[in-house]
C-alpha positions in Angstrom: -57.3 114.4 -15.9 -56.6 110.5 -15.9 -55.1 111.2 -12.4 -58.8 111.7 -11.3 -59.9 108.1 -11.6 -57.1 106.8 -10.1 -57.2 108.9 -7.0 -60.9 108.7 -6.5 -61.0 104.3 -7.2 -58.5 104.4 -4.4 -60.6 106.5 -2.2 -63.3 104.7 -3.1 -62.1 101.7 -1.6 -62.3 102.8 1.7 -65.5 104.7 1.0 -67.6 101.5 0.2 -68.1 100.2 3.4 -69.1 103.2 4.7 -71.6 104.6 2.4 -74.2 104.7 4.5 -72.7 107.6 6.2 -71.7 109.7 3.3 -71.3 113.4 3.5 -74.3 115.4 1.9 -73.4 118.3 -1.2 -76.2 120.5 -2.8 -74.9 121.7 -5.8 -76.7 125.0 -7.4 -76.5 125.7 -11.0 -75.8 128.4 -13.0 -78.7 127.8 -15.3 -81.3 125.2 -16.0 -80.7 121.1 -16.4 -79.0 120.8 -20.1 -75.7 119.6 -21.1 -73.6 123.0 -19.9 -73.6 121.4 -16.2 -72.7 118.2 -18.3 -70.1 116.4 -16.2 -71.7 117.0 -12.9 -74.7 114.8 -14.0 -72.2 112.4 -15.2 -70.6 112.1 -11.8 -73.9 111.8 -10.3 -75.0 108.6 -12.7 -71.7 107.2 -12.9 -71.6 106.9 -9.3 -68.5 108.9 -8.7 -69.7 111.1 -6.2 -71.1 108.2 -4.4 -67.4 106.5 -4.9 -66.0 109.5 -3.0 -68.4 109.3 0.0 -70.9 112.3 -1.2 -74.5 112.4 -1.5 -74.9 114.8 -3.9 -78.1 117.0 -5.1 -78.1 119.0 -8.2 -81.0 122.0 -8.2 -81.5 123.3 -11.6 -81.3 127.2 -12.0 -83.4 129.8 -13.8 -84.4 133.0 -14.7 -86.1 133.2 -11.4 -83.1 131.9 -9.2 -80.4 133.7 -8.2 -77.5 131.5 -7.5 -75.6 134.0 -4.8 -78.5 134.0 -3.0 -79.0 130.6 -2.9 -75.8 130.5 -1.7 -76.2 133.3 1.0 -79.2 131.6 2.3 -78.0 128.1 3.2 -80.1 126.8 0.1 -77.1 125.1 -0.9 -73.0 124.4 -0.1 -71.5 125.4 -3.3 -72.9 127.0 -6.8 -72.0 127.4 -10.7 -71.3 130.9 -11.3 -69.8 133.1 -14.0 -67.1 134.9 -12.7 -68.3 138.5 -13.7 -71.4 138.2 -12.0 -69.1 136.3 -9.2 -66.7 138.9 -8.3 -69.6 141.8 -8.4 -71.4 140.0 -5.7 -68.1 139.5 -3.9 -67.6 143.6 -4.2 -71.5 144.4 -2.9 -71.0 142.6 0.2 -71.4 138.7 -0.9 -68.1 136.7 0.6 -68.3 134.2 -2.6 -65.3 132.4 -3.4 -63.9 130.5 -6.5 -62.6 127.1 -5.3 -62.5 125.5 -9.0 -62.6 126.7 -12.5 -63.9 123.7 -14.8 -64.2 125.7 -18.0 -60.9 126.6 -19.2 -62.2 129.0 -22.1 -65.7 130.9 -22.6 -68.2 130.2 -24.4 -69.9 134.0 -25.3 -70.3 135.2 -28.6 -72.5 138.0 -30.2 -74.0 136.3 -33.5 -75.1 138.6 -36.4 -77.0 138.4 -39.5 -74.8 138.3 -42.6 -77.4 140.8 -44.2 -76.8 143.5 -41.9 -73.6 144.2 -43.2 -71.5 144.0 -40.1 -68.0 142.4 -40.6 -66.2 143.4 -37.3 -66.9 145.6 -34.1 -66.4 148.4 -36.0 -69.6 148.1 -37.4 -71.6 148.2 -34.4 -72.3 151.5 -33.8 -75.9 152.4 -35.0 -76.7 148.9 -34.5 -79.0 147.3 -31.9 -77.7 144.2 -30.1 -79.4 141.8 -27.8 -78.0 141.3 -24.6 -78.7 138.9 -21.6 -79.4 141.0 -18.1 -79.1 139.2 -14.6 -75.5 139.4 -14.3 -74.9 138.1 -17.6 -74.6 141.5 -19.2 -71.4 142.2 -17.7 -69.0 140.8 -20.3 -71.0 142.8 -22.3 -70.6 146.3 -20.9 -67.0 146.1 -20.5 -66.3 144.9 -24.2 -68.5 148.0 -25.2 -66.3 150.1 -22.8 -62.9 148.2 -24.1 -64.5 149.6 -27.8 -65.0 153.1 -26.7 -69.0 152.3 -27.6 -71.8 154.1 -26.0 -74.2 152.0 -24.7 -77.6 154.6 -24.6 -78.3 154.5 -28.3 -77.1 157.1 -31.4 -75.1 156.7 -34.6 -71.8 156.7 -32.2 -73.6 154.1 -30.2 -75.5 150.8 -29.9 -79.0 150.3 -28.5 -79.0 147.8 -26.1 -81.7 145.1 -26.8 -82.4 143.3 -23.1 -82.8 140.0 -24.9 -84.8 137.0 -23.0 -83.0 133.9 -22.9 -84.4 132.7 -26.3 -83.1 133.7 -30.1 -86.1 135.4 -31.3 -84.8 139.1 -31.6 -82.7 137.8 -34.4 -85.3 135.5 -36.3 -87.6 138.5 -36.0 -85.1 140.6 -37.3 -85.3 142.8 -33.8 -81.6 142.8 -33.6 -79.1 143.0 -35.4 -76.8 140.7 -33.2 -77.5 138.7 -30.0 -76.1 137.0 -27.4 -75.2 133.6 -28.1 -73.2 130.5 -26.3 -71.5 128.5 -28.9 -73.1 125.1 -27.4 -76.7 126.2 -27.2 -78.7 129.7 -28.7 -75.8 129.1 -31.7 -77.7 125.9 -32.1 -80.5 127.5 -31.5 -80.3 129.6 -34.7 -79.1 127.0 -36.8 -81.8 124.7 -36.2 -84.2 127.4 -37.0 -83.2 127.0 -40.6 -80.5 130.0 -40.9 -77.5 128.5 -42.0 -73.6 129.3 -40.9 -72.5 131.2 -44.0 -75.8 133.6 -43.3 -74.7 134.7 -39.7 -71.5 136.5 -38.7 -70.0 135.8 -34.6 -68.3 137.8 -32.5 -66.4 135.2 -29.7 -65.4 137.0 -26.2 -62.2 135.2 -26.1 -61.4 135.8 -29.9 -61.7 140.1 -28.8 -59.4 139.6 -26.2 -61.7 140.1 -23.5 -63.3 137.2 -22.8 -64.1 136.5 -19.0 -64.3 133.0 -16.7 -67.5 131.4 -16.8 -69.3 128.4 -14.6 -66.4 128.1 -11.9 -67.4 126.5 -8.4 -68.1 129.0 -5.6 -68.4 128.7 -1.8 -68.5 130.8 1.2 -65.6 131.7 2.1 -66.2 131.6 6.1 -67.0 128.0 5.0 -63.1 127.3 4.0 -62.8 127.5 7.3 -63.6 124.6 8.3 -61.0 121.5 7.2 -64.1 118.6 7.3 -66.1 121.3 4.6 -62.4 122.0 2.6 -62.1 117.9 2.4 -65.8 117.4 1.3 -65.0 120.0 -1.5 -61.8 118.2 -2.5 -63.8 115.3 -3.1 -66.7 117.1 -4.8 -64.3 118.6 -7.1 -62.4 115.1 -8.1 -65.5 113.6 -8.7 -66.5 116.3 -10.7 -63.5 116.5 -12.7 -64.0 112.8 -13.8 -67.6 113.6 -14.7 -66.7 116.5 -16.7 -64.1 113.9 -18.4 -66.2 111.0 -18.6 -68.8 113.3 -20.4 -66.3 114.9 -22.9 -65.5 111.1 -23.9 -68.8 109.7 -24.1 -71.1 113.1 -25.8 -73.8 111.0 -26.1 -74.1 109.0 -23.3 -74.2 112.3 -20.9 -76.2 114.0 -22.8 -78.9 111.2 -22.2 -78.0 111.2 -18.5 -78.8 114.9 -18.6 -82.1 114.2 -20.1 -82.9 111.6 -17.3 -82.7 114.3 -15.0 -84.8 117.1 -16.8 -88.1 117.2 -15.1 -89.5 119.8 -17.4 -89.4 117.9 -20.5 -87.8 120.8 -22.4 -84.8 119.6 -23.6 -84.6 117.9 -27.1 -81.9 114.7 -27.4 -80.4 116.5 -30.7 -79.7 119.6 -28.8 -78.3 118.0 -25.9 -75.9 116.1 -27.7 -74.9 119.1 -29.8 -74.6 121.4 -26.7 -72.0 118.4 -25.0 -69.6 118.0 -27.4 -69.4 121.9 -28.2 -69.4 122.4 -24.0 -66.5 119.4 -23.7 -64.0 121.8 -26.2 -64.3 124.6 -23.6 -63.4 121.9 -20.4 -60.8 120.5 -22.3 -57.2 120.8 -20.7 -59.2 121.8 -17.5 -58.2 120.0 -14.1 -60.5 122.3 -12.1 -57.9 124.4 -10.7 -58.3 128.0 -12.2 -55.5 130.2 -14.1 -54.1 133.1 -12.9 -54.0 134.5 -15.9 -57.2 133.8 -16.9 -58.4 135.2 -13.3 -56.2 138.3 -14.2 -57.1 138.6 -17.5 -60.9 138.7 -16.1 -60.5 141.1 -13.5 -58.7 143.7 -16.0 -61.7 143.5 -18.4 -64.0 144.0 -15.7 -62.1 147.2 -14.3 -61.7 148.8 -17.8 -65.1 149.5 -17.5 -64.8 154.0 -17.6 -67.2 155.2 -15.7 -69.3 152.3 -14.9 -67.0 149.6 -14.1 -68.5 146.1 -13.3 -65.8 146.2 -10.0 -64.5 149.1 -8.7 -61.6 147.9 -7.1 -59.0 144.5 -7.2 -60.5 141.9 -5.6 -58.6 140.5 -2.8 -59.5 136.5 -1.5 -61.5 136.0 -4.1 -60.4 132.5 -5.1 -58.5 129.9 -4.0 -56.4 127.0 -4.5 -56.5 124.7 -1.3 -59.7 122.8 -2.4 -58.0 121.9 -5.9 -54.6 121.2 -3.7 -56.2 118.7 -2.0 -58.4 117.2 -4.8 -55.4 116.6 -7.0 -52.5 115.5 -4.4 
């Protein structure tokens, strides 16, 4: 990603004089401000995004805000969305499209209490298992569809826990396993005094069917337009160097994130531990998304049986001419 600073010092040379007139990005995330939307508060400090002739905004998410529809209604020019939850808009009617995938690998996991006895997937029948709703359940449903597990309950089947977006179920012992990222609930449960060798974790992308999370999204009548394709480009280089900037220097953009959390939630240990475990799953990334890893999400969320989380293969769903431009 080295390419990124070079390209964007020499755009930035012609971009000085002309600041005053820089382009305006709002930027709505996935979740709310902590160290998973890392590199994009890095750009913003750093000046990068200034460097590429962008005034950018970052609105915090939350349980209450729906990205897509922040989208939909002009709230904002591009969002951080996991794919699953992505491409089922895309399918209801929401013309959402992936213009840059800066998480190379996911960070999902189901984490499990040693006690319970569980060693593999096998095991999970009988059992109840937190899960996140909201779109997030969808990686989810198709790994208990992949596993031939009911999801309503039974000895064949698990009972699905809809888990808030804290770790109590499994400190309370109501669940057996829960939903966990590997740079934050994981932390989560560790800091609550249960240590690694007690708790057991299932990753999405160890099981094979782990699916693309916190890509870039735009409307797609948007692409469009060449003067909204080259603002992009630039939002996406500047990005990029954030997102490497951040990986290099944990601490430093963990602060940074910090700065900008107006509500005082966030902890400096946490932040730094949630950074350094996010920068492993950008690592390799250049922003423009793989094929493969794009097929290999689509197949999981077709093998869904009877309730798949798409129906059908979705066509225009992403693109590469925004990353084209941001790296040539």
């Amino acid at each position: 990603m080295k390419k990124f600073y070079l390209v964007a010092m020499t755009a930035g040379l012609g971009i000085s004089a002309g600041a005053a007139s820089a382009d305006d990005i709002t930027l709505q995330l996935k979740w709310v401000t902590q160290a998973q939307f890392g590199g994009y508060y890095a750009a913003l400090e750093n000046g990068f995004y200034e460097e590429e002739g962008l005034d950018v905004t970052i609105r915090p998410g939350g349980p209450d805000i729906a990205p897509v529809q922040v989208l939909m209604g002009g709230g904002a020019d591009v969002m951080v969305d996991w794919m699953p939850s992505a491409l089922a808009a895309r399918e209801q009617g929401a013309p959402v499209v992936n213009i840059a995938q800066p998480f190379a690998r996911s960070g999902m996991m189901l984490t499990c209490l040693a006690e319970t006895g569980i060693t593999s997937p096998d095991d999970f029948p009988g059992r109840t298992l937190g899960v996140w709703f909201f779109g997030n359940e969808y990686p989810f449903l198709s790994w208990m569809n992949h596993l031939g597990i009911p999801t309503e309950g039974g000895d064949d089947g698990v009972e699905v826990l809809r888990q808030g977006f804290n770790v109590d179920p499994l400190l309370q012992r109501q669940a057996d396993c829960i939903s966990t990222m590997t740079y934050n609930e994981y932390g989560q449960v560790l800091d609550a005094g249960i240590p690694a060798d007690q708790l057991v974790t299932f990753k999405y992308e160890d099981q094979g069917v782990a699916t693309l999370e916190d890509g870039l999204y735009v409307l797609e009548e948007n692409l469009e337009d060449p003067e909204f394709v080259d603002r992009m480009a630039r939002f996406v280089r500047a990005s990029m160097r954030g997102w490497e900037w951040a990986a290099e220097n944990p601490e430093e953009a963990a602060m940074m994130v910090l700065d900008n959390d107006e509500s005082g939630a966030q902890t400096e240990a946490h932040q730094i531990f949630m950074m350094r475990e996010v920068a492993m799953l950008t690592e390799g990334a250049t922003g423009r998304l793989d094929e493969e890893a794009y097929a290999r999400t689509v197949a999981t969320l077709l093998g869904g049986g009877s309730d798949p989380v798409i129906t059908a293969e979705p066509e225009g769903a992403f693109t590469h001419v925004v990353t084209d431009a941001a790296l040539n």
